[in-house]
N, C-alpha and C positions, 0 to 999 in steps of 0.2 A: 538645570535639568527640567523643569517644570511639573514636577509630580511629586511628589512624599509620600501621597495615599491614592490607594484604589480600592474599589470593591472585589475583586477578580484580579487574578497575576494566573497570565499563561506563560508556561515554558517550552518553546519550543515552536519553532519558523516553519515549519513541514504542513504539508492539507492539511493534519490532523489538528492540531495546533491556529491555523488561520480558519476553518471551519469550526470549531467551537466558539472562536473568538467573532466570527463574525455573526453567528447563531445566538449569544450572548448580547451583542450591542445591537442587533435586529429586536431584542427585547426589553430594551432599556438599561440594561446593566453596564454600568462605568469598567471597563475590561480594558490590562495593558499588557501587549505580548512581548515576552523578552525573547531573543535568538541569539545565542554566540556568535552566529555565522551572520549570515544575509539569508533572505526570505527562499524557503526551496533551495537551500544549500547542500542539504543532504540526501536521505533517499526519497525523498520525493523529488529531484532534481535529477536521479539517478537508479531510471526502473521503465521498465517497455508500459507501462500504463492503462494495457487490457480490461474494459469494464467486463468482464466474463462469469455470468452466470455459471454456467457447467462445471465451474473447477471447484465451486466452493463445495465441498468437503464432506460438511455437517448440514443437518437440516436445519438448524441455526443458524450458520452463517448463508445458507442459502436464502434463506429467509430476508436476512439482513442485507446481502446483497442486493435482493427484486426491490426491497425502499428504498435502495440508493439510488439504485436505477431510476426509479419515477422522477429524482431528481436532476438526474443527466438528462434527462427527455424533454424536461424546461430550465434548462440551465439557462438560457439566453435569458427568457424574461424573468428568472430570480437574480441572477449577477449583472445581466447587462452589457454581458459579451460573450463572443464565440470563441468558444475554450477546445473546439475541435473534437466534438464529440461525433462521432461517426456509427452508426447502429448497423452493421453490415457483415453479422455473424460472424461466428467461431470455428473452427474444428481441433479437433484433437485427432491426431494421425495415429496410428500403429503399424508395427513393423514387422512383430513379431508374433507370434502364439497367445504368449502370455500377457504384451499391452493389449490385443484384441480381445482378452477373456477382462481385463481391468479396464477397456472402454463398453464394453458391453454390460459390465455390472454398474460402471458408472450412469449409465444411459438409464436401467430400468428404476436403479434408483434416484434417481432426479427427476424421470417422469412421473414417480409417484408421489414426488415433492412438488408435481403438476407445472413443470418447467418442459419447453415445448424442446422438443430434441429428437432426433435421431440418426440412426445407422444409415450411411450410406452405403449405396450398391458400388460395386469399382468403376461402373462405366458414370458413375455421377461424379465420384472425384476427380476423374480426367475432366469434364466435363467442366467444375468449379474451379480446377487448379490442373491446367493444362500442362505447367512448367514443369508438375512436381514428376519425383522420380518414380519408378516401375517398384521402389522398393518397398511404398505404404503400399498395406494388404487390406486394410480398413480404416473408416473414418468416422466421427461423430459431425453432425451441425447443426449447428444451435443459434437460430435465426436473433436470437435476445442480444445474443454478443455485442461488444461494441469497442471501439477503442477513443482514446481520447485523449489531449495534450495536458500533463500533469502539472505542468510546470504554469500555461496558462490560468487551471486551475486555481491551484496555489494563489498567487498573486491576483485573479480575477476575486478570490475572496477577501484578500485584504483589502484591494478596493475599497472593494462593499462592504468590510466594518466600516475602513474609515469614513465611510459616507454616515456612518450611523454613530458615529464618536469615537471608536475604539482607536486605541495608540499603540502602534507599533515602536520598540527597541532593538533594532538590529544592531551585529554586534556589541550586545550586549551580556557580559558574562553573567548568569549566577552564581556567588562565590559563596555565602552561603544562607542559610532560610534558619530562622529563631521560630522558637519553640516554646509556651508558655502554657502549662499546666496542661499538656497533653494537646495543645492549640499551637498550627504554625499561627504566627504572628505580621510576618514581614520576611524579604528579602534582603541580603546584601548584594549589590550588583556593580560593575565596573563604574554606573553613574551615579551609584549615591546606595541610599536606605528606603525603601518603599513599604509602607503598611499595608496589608490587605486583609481581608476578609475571607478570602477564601484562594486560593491555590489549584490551578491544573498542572497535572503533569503528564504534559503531550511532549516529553523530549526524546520519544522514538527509540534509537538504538542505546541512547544518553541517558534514559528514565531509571536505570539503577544509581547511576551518578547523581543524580538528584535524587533517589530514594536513600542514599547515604547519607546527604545533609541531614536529613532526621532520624535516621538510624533504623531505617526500614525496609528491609530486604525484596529486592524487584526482579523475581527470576526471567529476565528477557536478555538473548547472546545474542551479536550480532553476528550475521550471514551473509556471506560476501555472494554478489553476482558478478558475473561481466557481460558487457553488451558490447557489440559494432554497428557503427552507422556506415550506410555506403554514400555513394556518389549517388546522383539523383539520376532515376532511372524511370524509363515509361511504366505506366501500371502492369503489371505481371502477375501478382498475389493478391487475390480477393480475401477482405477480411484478415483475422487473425487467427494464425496456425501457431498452435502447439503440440510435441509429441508428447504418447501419454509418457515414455521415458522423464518429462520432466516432470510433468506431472506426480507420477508415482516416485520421484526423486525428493516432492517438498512432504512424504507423509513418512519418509522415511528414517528411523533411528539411529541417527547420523550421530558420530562423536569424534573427536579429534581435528587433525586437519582431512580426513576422508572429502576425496571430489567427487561431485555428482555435475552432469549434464545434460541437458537435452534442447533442442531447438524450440525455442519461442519467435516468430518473425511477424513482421505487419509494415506494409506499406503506410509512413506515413503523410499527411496533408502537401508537404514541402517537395515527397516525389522520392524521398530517401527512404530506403528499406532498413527499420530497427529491428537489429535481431540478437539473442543469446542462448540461453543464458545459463550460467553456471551456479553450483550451490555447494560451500565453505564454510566450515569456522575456521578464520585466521586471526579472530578477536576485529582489531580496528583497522585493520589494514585492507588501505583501499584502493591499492594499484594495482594495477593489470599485471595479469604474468604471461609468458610466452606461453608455457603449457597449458590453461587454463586458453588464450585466444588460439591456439591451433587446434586443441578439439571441440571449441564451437566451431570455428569456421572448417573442419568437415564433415561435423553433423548437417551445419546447411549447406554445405555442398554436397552432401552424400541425398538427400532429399530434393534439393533443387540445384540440379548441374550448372545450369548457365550460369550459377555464382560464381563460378571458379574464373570468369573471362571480367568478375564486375571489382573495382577499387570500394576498398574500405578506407575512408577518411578522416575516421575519429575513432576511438575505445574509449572507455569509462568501466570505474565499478562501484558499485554502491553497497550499503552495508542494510541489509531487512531486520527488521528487529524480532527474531526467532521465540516464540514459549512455547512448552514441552507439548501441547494437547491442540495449537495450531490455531487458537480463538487469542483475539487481545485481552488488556486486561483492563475495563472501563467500570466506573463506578467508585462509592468513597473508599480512601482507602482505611485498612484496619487498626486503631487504637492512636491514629491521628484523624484531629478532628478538625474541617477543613483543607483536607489535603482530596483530591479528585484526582483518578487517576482516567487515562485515555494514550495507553502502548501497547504496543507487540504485534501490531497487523502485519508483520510480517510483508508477503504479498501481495496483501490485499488491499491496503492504507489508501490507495487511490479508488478502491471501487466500492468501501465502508465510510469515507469521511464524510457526505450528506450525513449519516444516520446517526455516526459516534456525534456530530458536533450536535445532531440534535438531541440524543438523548444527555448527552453530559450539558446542555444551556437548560432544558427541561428539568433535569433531577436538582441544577441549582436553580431557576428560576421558582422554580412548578412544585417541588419536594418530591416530582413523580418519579418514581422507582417500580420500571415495569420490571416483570416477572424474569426477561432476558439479562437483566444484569446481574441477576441470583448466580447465572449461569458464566459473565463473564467476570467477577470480583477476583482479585488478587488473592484469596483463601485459598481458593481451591491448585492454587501451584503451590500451597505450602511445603510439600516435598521435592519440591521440580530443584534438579543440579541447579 
């Protein structure tokens, strides 16, 4: 196997998980990343990848977002490849009364979170998105936006530990993590026993499963999307479109199996239109259903007609790791010592993971504990289902 001991034990293959990991061995720390799967097997492997100011929520996560961003903006000369990040704005569409009264509140409230946006007139959205249908009544755009390939991502950071020492363990199970006077200690894993020092737990929709090895309750559900890729087609949609229907779908006090959908689309790099998307608890299940792919694809055909003449050649769905107030849950965890946690982005995990990998390599490198982690610790879901 070649390891027994490490300073650092990450769990979990996803951005969140190889950016911490690579944030960590950029600073000298001996860091080894276990994944049950392969690298970006799960929902980082499996999500439309929108770096999107405007949707973040909280002035908090807004906040978090614009740091992340400064690091999309040099991603090339920090990783050392083109990860497909494209800065070529947003909109959020409305169709109805009531998303036009919740893109309008959205707008004044972000611009005084000093996030550059606004209302379009009708003849500007014909104008930007010629395709789209007569049915949006209004629009936001938010020149910040960006999209970019997740997946390159992902992998473009493990590179770059491994240039700086870090060891990756794909398929690699966690079976289970020892515990010694309120202290993890070590992992069990499919390749042996490993010592460490400290412990991340970036295993995303899996972070209560590993919060159960030590008997530590992780209120994060998993939430199913579905996306379709189509054929590859000339550019037609500038930027990244979503309706506020989805939008106002992810803030919403969902329980059961209750479906929610609205259209998310964006042309991506390769000439393929990625679009969905839907929102489920079904627990772990992560196959497409007929019902769930017939009312995406007429939400984006009901917005953009000429869909209806274009072939869709793949489906996916991926599973967000859902907590009750919409922020992750990053920083130590409570009444174990040495356990880090970094879960629950939900939606976001590709357009936070610059800032989690830095603040979780910072709070263990540095002991710095800035004021934003007060805000995101695992305490405050102590009631969360």
């Amino acid at each position: 196997m070649g390891i027994r001991s490490v300073q650092v034990v990450v769990i979990g293959g996803g951005i969140i998980g190889t950016s911490i990991t690579y944030y960590l061995a950029k600073q000298g720390i001996e860091v080894a990343l276990f994944e049950r799967g392969d690298i970006a097997s799960g929902t980082s492997g499996a999500c439309s990848a929108a770096i999107a100011m405007q949707t973040k929520g909280s002035g908090l996560k807004l906040r978090l977002g614009l740091e992340s961003k400064t690091f999309y903006e040099h991603v090339i000369e920090e990783l050392g490849e083109d990860v497909e990040y494209d800065q070529d704005g947003g909109m959020i569409i409305a169709e109805t009364e009531e998303e036009f009264e919740y893109i309008s509140s959205l707008v004044k409230r972000q611009q005084e979170m000093g996030l550059t946006l606004r209302l379009l007139e009708t003849k500007e959205i014909k104008e930007l998105q010629p395709a789209m249908s007569e049915s949006v009544i209004a629009s936001t755009f938010c020149p910040m936006d960006g999209t970019v390939n997740p997946l390159k991502v992902t992998f473009a950071y493990a590179r770059a530990a491994k240039k700086y020492g870090a060891r990756f363990y794909p398929f690699a199970s966690v079976k289970a993590i020892q515990v010694s006077k309120g202290k993890v200690t070590e992992i069990t894993t499919d390749i042996g026993t490993i010592k460490m020092e400290l412990l991340v737990n970036a295993a995303g929709v899996w972070a209560p499963e590993v919060g159960r090895m030590v008997g530590l309750r992780i209120p994060i559900t998993p939430r199913r999307g579905i996306m379709a890729v189509t054929e590859v087609l000339p550019p037609v949609i500038r930027g990244s479109i979503l309706s506020a229907k989805y939008l106002m779908s992810k803030y919403l006090d969902d329980s059961g199996d209750e479906f929610t959908c609205g259209l998310t689309i964006r042309h991506t790099r390769s000439g393929n239109l990625l679009f969905g998307s839907s929102r489920e608890f079904v627990g772990y299940n992560r196959h497409t259903t007929h019902r769930g792919l017939s009312l995406i694809v007429k939400e984006a055909i009901r917005i953009f007609p000429f869909l209806k003449d274009v072939c869709i050649i793949r489906t996916f769905a991926g599973l967000r790791p859902f907590t009750s107030d919409g922020l992750p849950i990053v920083g130590k965890a409570p009444g174990m010592e040495g356990l880090i946690m970094a879960a629950g982005h939900e939606g976001d995990g590709i357009s936070l993971a610059p800032i989690t990998g830095k603040l979780v390599a910072n709070l263990i490198t540095k002991g710095e504990c800035p004021e934003v982690l007060s805000h995101l610790n695992l305490q405050r879901l102590e009631h969360s289902p």
